[in-house]
N, C-alpha and C positions, 0 to 999 in steps of 0.2 A: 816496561820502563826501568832503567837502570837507577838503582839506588843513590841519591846524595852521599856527600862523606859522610853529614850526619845522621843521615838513617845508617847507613855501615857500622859508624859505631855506636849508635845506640841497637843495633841487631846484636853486634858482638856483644855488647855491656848486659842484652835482655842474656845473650846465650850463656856468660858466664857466672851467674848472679846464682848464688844456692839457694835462692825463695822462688817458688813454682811461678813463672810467670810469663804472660802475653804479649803481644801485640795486635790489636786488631784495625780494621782501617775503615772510619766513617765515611771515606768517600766513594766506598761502594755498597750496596745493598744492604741491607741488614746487619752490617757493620760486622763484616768475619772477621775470624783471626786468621792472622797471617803469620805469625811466629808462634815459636810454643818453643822454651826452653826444657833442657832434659830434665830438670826437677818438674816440670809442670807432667810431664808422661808419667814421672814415676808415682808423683801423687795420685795423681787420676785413676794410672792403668791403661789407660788410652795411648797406643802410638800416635806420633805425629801426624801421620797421612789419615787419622782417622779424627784429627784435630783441625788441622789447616782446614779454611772453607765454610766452618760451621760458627754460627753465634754463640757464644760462651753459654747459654742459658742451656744446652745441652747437658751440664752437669747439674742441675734441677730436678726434682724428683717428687714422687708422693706428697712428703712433708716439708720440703722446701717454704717457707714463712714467705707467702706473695707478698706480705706487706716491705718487706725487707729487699726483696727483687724487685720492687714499684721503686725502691729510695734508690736504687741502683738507674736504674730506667731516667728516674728522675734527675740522677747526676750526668749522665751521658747527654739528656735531652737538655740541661742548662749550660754543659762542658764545665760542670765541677768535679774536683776530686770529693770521691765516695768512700765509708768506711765501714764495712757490714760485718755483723757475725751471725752468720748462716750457714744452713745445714744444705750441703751440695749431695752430691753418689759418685761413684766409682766406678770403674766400666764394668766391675763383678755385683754392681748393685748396691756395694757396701755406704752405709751413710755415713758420714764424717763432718764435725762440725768447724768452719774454718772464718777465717777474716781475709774478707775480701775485697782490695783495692782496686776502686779504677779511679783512674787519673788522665784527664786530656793530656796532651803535648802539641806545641804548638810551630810552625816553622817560622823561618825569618820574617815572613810577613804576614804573620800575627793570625793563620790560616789555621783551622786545625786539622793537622797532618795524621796524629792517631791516639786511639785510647792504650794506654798503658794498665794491666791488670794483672796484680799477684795475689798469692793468696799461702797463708800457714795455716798448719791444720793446728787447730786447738786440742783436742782429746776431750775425754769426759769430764774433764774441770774446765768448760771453755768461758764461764762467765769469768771466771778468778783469774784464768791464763789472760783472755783478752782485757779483763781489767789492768793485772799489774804489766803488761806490755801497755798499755795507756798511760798506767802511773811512771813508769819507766822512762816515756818519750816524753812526759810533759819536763819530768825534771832532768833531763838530758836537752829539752829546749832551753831553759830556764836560765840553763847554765853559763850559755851561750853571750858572747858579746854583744851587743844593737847590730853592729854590722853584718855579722854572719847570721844571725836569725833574720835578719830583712833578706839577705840573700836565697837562706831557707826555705822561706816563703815565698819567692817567688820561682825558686826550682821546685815546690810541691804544685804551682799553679802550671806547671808543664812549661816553663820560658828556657830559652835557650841563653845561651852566655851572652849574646852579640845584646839582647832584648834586656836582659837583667843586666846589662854594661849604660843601655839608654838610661833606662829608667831609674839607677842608682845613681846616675851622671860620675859612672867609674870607669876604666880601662878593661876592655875583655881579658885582658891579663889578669887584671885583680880581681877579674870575678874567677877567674881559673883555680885562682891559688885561694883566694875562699872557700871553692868546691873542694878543692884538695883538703885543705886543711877540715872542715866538714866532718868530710869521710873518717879522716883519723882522730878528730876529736870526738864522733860521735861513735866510731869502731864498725863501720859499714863498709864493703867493698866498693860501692856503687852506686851511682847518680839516682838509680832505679829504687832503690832502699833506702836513699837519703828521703827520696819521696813519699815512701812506704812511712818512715818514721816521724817526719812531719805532719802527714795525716793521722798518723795514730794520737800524736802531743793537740791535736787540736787545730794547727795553723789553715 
């Protein structure tokens, strides 16, 4: 089946995005990925054709925290955005501790079309890393004016412009130039990061 515009470019926007990340799709089986951008191979070590197909839980290993993979489980099984810091592997075995987002995305009619999943690698300071990235994103929320953190919020709920145009009772224009303005206020390339940042500050 040929892709929407807006899946085209939210494929472009996963493929340009320098934070490792997915696309998988809940209306088939076990919920694979279907995309996998080149920051996500290089973190991993995994080619793509050894990514597409398979459920993210592949990079789980020995010491992976189930109870942390349950909170994940549990966001995908509610369609909330998830925020974890968790210990993944490497296709060489290597353990790495990372934060890892998944977030529904929903299409025009209100359907959910796919999970959205990125993730950075923390290093050996990853409680202190993913803390001051939390402190980071709540006072880069904060900062923010009522209108574009409402907007915020509902681009981390996975909504598209036309849906966050309803439900503000604004013009999809002005949700456009929101996202724009967003992006630069907040110093993020992409809709995919806006979301990443959102769930880290809390929303």
């Amino acid at each position: 089946m040929a892709a929407s515009v807006d899946e085209e470019r939210l494929i472009e926007t996963v493929g340009h995005s320098p934070i490792a990340t997915v696309l998988s799709n809940p209306r088939r089986p076990d919920n694979p990925l279907e995309v996998a951008n080149q920051a996500f191979c290089d973190l991993t070590g995994y080619p793509e054709d050894q990514i597409v197909g398979r459920n993210c839980r592949f990079l789980a290993g020995e010491a992976t925290e189930p109870w942390l993979t349950e909170r994940i489980r549990q966001g995908v099984r509610s369609h909330k955005p998830v925020l974890v810091d968790i210990l993944n592997y490497k296709r060489d075995g290597t353990p790495f501790r990372n934060a890892v987002l998944v977030t529904p995305l929903f299409d025009d009619n209100g359907e959910l079309a796919w999970f959205l999943g990125s993730q950075v690698e923390l290093g050996e300071e990853s409680s202190a890393v993913f803390a001051g990235r939390r402190e980071r994103a709540v006072l880069a929320v904060k900062s923010l004016p009522p209108r574009q953190r409402q907007v915020l919020e509902l681009i981390a709920k996975g909504l598209l412009n036309k849906q966050i145009a309803w439900e503000l009772k604004i013009s999809e224009k002005t949700v456009k130039m929101h996202r724009a303005l967003l992006m630069e206020r907040l110093g993020v390339p992409s809709s995919a990061d806006l979301i990443r940042l959102a769930v880290e500050a809390g929303l």
